[in-house]
N, C-alpha and C positions, 0 to 999 in steps of 0.2 A: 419449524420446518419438519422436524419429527413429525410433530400430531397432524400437518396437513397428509403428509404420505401416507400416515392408518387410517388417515377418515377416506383419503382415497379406497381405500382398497376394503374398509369396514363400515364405513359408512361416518356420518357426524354423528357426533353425541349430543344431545339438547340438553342445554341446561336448566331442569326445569323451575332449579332457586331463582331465576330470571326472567321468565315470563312475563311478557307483558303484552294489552291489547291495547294493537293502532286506532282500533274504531272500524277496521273492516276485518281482521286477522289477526291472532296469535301469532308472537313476534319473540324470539331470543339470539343469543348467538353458542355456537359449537364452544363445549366444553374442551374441546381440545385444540383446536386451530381458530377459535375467535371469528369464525364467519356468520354473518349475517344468514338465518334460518325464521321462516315464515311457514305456520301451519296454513294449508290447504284440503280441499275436502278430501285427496289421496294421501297425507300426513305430511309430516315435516321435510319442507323443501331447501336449499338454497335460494338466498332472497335474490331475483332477478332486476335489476332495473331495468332494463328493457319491457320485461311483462307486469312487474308489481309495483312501478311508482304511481301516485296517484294522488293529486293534490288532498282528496278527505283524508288521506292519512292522518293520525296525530305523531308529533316526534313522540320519543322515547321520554316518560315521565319525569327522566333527572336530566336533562339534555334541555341548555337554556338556550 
């Protein structure tokens, strides 16, 4: 609850020990609130489903 309120107001923190590629983009989640963040060609966004599902995606490499 904390860290979603700082990342509102500071932004997400990526975490870069978790990076991983879908096959179309650079993919982690917030170091402090656990949210789904997706690099784009402006930098690191909030992963939208609405704009960035996409069947070529690959899951996440440890995700069976």
């Amino acid at each position: 609850m904390l860290g979603s309120m700082v990342c509102k107001m500071r932004g997400h923190r990526v975490n870069r020990r978790h990076v991983w590629d879908d096959g179309m983009n650079f993919r982690t989640n917030c170091a402090r609130c656990d949210a789904a963040l997706i690099r784009d060609r402006e930098g690191w966004r909030t992963f939208d489903n609405n704009r960035d599902l996409d069947e070529r995606r690959r899951p996440h490499p440890r995700q069976d």
